[in-house]
C-alpha positions in Angstrom: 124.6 77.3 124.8 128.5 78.0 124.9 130.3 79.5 127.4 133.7 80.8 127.1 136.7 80.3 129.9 138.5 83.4 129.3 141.3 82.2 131.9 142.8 79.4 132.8 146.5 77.7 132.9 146.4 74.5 130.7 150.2 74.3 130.3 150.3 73.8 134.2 151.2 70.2 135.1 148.3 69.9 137.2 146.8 68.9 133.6 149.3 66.3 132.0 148.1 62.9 133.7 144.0 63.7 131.9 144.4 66.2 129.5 142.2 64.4 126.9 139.6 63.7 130.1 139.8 67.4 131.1 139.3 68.6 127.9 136.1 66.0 127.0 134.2 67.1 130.4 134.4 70.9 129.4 133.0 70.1 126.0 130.2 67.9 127.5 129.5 71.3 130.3 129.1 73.5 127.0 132.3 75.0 127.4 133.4 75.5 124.2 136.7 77.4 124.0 139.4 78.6 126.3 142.0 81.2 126.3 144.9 79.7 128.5 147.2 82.3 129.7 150.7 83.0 130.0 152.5 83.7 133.4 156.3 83.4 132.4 158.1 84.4 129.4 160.3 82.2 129.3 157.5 79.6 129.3 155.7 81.5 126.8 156.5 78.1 124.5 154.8 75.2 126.4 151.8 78.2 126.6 151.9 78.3 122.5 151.7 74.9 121.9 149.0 73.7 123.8 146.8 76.6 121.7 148.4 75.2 118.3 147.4 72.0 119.2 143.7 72.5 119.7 141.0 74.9 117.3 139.2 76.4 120.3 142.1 77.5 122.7 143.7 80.7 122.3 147.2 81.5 124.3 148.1 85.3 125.8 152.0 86.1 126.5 153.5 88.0 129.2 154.6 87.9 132.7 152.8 87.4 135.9 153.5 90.1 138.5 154.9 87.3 140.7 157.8 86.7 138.0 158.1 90.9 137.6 161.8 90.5 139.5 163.0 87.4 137.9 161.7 88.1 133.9 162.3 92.1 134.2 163.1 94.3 131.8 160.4 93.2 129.0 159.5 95.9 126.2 156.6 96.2 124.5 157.9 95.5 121.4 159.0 91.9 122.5 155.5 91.3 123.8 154.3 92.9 120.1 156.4 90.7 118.5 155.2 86.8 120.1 151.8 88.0 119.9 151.9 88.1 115.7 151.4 84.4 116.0 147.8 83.9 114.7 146.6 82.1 118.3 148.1 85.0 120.2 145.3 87.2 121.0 146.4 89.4 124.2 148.7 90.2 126.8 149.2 89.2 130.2 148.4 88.6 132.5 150.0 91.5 134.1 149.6 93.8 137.1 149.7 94.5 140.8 150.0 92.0 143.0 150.8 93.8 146.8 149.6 90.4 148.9 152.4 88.5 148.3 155.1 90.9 147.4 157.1 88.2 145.4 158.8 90.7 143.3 159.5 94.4 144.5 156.9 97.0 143.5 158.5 98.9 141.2 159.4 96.2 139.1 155.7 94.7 139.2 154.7 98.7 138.0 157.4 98.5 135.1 156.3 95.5 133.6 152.5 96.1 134.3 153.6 99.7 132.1 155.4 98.0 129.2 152.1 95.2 128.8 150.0 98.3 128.2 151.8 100.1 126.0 151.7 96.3 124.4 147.9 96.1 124.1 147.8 100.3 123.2 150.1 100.0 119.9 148.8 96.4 118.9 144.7 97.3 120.0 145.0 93.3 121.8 144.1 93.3 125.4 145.9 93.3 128.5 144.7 90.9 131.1 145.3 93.0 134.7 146.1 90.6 137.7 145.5 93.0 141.0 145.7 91.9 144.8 145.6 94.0 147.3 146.6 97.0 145.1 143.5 98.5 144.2 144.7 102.3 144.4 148.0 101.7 142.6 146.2 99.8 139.9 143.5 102.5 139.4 146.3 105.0 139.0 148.3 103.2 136.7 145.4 102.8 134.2 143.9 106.4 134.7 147.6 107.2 133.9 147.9 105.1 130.9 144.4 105.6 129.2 145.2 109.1 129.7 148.0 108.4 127.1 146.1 106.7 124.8 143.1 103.9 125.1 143.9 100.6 125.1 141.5 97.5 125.7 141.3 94.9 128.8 140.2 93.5 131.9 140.7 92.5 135.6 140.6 89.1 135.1 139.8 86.8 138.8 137.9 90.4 139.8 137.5 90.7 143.7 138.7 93.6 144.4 136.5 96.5 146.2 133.8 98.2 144.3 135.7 101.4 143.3 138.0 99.4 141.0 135.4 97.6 139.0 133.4 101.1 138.8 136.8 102.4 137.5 137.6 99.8 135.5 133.9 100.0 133.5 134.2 103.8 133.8 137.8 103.5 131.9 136.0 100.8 129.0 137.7 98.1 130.2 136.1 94.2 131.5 135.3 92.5 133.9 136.1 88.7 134.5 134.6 86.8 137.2 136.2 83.4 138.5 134.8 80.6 141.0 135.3 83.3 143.9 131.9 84.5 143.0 130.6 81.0 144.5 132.0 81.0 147.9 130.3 81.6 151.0 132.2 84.8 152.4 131.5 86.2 149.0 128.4 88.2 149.3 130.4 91.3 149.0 131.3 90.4 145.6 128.3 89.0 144.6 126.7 92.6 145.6 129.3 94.5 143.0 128.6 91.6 140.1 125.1 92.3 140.6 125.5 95.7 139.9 128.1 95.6 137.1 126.9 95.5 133.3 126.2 92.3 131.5 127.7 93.6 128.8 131.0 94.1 130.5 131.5 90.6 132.3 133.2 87.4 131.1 134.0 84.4 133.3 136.4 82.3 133.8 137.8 79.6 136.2 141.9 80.4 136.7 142.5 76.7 136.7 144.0 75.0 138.2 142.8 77.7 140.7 139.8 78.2 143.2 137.7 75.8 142.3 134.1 77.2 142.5 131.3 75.3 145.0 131.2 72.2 145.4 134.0 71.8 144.3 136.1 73.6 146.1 139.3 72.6 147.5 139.3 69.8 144.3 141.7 71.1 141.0 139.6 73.7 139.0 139.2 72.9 135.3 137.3 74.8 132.6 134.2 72.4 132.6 133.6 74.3 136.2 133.2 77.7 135.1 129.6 76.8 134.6 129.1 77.2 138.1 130.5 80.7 138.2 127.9 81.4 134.8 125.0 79.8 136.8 125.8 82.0 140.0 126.4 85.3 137.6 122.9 84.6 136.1 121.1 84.3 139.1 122.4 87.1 140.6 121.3 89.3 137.4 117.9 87.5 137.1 118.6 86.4 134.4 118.4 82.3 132.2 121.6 80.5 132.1 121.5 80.4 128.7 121.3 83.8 128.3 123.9 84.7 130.3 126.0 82.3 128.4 125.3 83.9 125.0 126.3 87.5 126.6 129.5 86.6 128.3 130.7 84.9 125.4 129.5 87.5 122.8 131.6 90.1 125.0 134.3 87.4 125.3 134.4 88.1 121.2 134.4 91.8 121.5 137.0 92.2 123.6 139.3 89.5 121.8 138.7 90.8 118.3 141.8 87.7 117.3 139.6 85.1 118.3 138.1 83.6 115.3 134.0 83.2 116.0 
């Protein structure tokens, strides 16, 4: 059995004391490669190395929708061009974030734009961050498949069911974090239930929300088991197997990836 964490933040100090540790208890959980992921531009380096350094993690670059105000004015082609580095295997992650409002709208919508037409002329993915903007973001990619196709996912999904319905309906994935474990979840766990296997991929945001029991702890990749265990139950189906088909989509969608 390997799983895959399709999303975490490794370059994140929360990491530097046990990196070794960290990265020893994920291969002992059957965790077996990790695709950390970019939130800053401008700290798309520290993001790079830690992929160069280590066969089985992968790096994305682009801008979080919190920096959208502070690293504006990206293009696609500057996104086109960092990601010709042989670990670089998508964009992102990228979107709507209307919860915290930490850079104006429009800019968040601008950027989210240019990250598309990213993943559209290089056919690498665009990892969609959405909170609270489920309407604008289903617009936005109507709008922009409309264009032209391009390939990606709502990583962290917990928005309503409409947006994963559209998201599937549009070809795009599904990624399911520790979320999926928490009590107040059962709406969640009701649209993962009905979502396709062969469209979901989890993940654990680390240093992020911690699935249960481990909640309120740091997140690390060794804990996205927990989110795989709670995704197999809920489709009736063996860990192991759930393992093989998150992983196997994990490979479709990021055609880079080396197998």
């Amino acid at each position: 059995m390997m799983l895959v964490d399709s999303h975490c933040h490794l370059d994140f100090p929360e990491f530097q004391e046990d990196f070794a540790e960290m990265m020893s208890r994920a291969a002992a959980a059957g965790v077996g490669m990790m695709l950390t992921i970019s939130t800053h531009l401008s700290r798309f380096p520290q993001v790079l190395a830690v992929a160069e350094r280590h066969d089985n993690i992968y790096c994305t670059v682009g801008i979080h929708p919190h920096e959208a105000l502070s690293e504006s004015g990206v293009t696609a082609e500057q996104l086109i061009e960092l990601a010709r580095h042989p670990k670089v295997v998508g964009f992102g992650e990228t979107g709507l974030d209307y919860f915290y409002e930490h850079s104006p709208r429009e800019q968040q919508i601008a950027n989210f734009r240019a990250h598309i037409q990213a993943a559209r002329q290089a056919n690498l993915p665009v990892i969609i961050h959405t909170r609270d903007a489920d309407l604008d973001t289903a617009r936005i990619l109507e709008e922009e498949m409309a264009i032209g196709a391009f390939p990606g996912l709502i990583h962290c999904f917990s928005s309503g069911r409409a947006l994963g319905e559209k998201a599937i309906e549009l070809g795009l994935y599904v990624s399911l974090s520790g979320i999926l474990t928490f009590k107040k979840s059962d709406e969640l766990r009701a649209i993962a239930k009905d979502l396709p296997l062969d469209r979901l991929l989890v993940e654990t945001d680390s240093p992020f929300l911690a699935p249960m029991p481990h909640r309120g702890k740091r997140c690390e990749p060794a804990f996205v088991v927990r989110t795989a265990d709670q995704l197999a139950a809920l489709h009736g189906i063996p860990s192991a197997l759930l393992a093989d088909r998150t992983t196997t989509n994990f490979l479709r969608l990021f055609r880079k990836v080396a197998p």
